[in-house]
C-alpha positions in Angstrom: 81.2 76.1 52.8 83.4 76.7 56.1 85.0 79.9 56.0 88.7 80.2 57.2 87.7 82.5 60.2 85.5 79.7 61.6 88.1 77.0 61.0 90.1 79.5 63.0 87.9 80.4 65.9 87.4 76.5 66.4 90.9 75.9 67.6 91.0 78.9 70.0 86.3 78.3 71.1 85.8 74.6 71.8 82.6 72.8 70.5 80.6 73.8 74.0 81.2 77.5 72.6 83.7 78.2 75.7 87.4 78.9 75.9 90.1 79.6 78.6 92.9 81.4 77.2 95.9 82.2 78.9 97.4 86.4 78.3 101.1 86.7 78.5 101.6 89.9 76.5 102.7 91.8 80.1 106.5 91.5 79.0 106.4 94.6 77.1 103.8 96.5 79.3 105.4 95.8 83.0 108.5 93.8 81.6 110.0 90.1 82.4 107.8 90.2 85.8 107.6 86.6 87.8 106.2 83.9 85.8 107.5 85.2 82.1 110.9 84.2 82.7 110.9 81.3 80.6 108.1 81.7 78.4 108.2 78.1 76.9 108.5 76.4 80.2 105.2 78.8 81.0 103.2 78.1 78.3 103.9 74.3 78.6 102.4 74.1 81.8 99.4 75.9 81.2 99.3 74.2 78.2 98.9 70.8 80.1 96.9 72.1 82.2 94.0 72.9 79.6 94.6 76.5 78.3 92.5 76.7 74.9 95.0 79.2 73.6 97.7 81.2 74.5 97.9 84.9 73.9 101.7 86.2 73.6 103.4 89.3 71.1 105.4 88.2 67.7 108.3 87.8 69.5 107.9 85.4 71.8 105.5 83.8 69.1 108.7 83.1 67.4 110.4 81.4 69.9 108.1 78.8 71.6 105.6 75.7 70.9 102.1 76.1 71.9 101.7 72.3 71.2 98.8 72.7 68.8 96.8 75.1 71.1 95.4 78.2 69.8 97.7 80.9 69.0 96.9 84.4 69.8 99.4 87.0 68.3 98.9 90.5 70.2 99.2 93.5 67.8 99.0 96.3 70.4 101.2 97.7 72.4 102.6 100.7 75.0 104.8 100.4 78.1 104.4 101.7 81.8 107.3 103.5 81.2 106.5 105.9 78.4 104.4 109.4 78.7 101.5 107.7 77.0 100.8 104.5 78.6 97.0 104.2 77.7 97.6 105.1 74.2 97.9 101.6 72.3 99.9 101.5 69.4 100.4 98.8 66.3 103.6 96.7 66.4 103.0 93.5 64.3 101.1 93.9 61.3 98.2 90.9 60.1 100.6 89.8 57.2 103.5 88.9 60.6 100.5 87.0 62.6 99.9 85.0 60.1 103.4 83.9 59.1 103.9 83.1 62.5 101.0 80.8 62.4 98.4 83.2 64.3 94.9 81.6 65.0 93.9 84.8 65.7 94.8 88.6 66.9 94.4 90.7 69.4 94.6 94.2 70.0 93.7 96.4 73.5 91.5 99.4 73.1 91.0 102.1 75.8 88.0 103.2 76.1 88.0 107.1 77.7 91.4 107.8 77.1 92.6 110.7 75.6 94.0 108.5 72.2 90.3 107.0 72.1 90.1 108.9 68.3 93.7 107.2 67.5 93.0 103.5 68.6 89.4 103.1 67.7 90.7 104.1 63.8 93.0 101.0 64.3 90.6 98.3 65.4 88.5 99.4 62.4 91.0 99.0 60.4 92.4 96.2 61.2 88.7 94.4 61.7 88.5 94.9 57.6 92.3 93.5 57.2 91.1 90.4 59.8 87.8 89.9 57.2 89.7 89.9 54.3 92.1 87.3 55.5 90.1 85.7 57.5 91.6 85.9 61.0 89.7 85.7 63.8 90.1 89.0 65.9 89.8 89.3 69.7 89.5 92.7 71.3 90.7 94.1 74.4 87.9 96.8 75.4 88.6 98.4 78.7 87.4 101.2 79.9 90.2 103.3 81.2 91.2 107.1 81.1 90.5 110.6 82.4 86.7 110.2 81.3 85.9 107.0 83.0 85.6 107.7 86.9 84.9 103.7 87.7 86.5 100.8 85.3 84.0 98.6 86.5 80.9 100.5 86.2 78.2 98.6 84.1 77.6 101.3 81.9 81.1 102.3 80.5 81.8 98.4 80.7 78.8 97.3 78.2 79.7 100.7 75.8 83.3 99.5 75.7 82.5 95.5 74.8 79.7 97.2 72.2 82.2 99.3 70.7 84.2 95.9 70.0 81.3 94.3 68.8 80.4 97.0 66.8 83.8 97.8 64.8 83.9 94.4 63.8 85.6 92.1 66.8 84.9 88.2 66.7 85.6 88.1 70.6 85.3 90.6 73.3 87.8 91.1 76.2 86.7 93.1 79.0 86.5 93.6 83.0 83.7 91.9 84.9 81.6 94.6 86.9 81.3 92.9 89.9 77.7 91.5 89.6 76.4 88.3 87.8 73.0 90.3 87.1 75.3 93.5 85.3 77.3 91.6 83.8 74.7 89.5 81.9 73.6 92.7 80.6 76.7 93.1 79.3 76.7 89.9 77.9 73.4 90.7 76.2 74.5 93.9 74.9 77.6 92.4 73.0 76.6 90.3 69.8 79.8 88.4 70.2 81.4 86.3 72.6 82.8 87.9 75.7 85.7 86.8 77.6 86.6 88.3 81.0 89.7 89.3 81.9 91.8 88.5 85.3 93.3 91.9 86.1 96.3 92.5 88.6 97.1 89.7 90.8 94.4 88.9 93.5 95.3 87.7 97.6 93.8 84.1 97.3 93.2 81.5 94.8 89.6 81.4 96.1 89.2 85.3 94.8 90.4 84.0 91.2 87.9 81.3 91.2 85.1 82.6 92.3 85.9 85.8 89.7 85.8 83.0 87.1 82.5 81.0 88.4 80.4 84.3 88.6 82.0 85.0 85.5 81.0 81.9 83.4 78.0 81.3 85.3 76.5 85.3 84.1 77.0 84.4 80.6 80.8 84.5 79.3 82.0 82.8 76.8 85.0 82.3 78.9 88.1 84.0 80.5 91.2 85.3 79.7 93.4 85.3 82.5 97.5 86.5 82.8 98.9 87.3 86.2 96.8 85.0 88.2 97.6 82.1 86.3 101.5 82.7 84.9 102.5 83.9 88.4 100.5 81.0 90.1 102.4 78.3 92.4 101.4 76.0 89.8 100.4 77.4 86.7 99.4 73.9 85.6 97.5 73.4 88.4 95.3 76.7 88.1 95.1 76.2 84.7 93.3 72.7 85.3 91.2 74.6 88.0 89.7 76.9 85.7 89.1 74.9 82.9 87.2 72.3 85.3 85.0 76.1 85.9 85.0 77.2 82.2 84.2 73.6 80.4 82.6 71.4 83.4 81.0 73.6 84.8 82.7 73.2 88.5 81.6 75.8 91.3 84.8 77.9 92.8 84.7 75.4 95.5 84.8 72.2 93.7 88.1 74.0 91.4 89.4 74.4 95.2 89.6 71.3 95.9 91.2 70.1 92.7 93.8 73.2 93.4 94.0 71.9 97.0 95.0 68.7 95.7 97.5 69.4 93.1 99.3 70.7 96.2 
């Protein structure tokens, strides 16, 4: 019999065993920045343009209709502003997700930091709650802190997506290391599906695209990109681009000249 975490992880993990899912959690970390002004209008157009799930905090989760895409409730939070801004902390508990309709969770972990200790006893726990209630969890593994001199280094990138893996995560967010060849051993290392992660806001569409090809094409299970796709032109439009990448396997350049065209 189907379990309730598979019926789950369908919605958000489409039947070729990719997804594209579209972070908007920023608001609390950087505030209302370009893009997250009106979230509904936001996640309408990436929505359209092929998002496989939207990741956003209770909140907003409240407030807006992810017309039948997967929902992603983040449980994790801290701000740029406070003295402590790699130290994740809870602020929505499973039992809120789920009322709010949560296809899943999220949480970020920060591998190196000083809090390590702190948020790795989180993720465990709330890997067991996930089990029990069968909610799909996704987690955020980056390497970042005093201990980590290069965030994109293979080996502190593969501990940190094993560490998800390990503590009981369904999905794995993390960076991409700059290689197809490194990051496949990341990919090997991980026992469950790793999505890559978009970062800060890159100079040219091109640099998005081609971040997603090597991205897919090295063994991802897909991405999960924010700033380069809310703060887009035409968030639609990249949206489309990278799902063409993710699900049709399109080249950066063919996803180009779709891009080029929506314009």
């Amino acid at each position: 019999m189907e379990s309730g975490k598979t019926r789950r992880l369908r919605r958000i993990i489409r039947d070729d065993s990719k997804t594209l899912i579209i972070a908007m959690d920023h608001g609390v970390t950087i505030g209302p920045v370009r893009g997250l002004e009106d979230m509904q209008e936001t996640v309408k157009r990436v929505v359209t343009g092929g998002a496989d799930a939207v990741l956003v905090h209770k909140g907003i989760a409240k407030h807006i209709d992810t017309h039948n895409t997967g929902l992603i409730v983040h449980v994790s939070a801290s701000t740029k502003l406070g003295s402590k801004p790699n130290l994740k902390v809870g602020v929505c508990t499973l039992e809120e997700a789920i009322r709010l309709g949560a296809d899943a969770v999220s949480a970020h972990i920060n591998i190196g930091a000083e809090e390590e200790d702190k948020m790795l006893e989180f993720l465990g726990k709330l890997s067991e709650q996930c089990d029990s209630f069968g909610i799909p969890l996704l987690a955020m593994m980056y390497p970042r802190g005093p201990n980590v001199k290069n965030e994109h280094e293979f080996e502190v990138v593969s501990h940190a997506a094993r560490i998800g893996a390990e503590l009981g995560a369904d999905i794995v967010k993390t960076v991409y290391t700059g290689d197809p060849e490194s990051f496949r051993r990341v990919v090997r290392g991980c026992p469950v599906p790793v999505v890559v992660a978009g970062g800060a806001k890159m100079k040219t569409d091109l640099d998005v695209l081609e971040l997603a090809e090597n991205s897919v094409r090295a063994g991802a299970a897909g991405l999960s990109f924010g700033r380069n796709v809310f703060q887009h032109e035409k968030p639609e439009a990249m949206s489309r681009a990278l799902s063409a990448i993710v699900h049709e396997g399109a080249s950066a350049q063919d996803a180009m000249k779709r891009l080029e065209a929506s314009k």
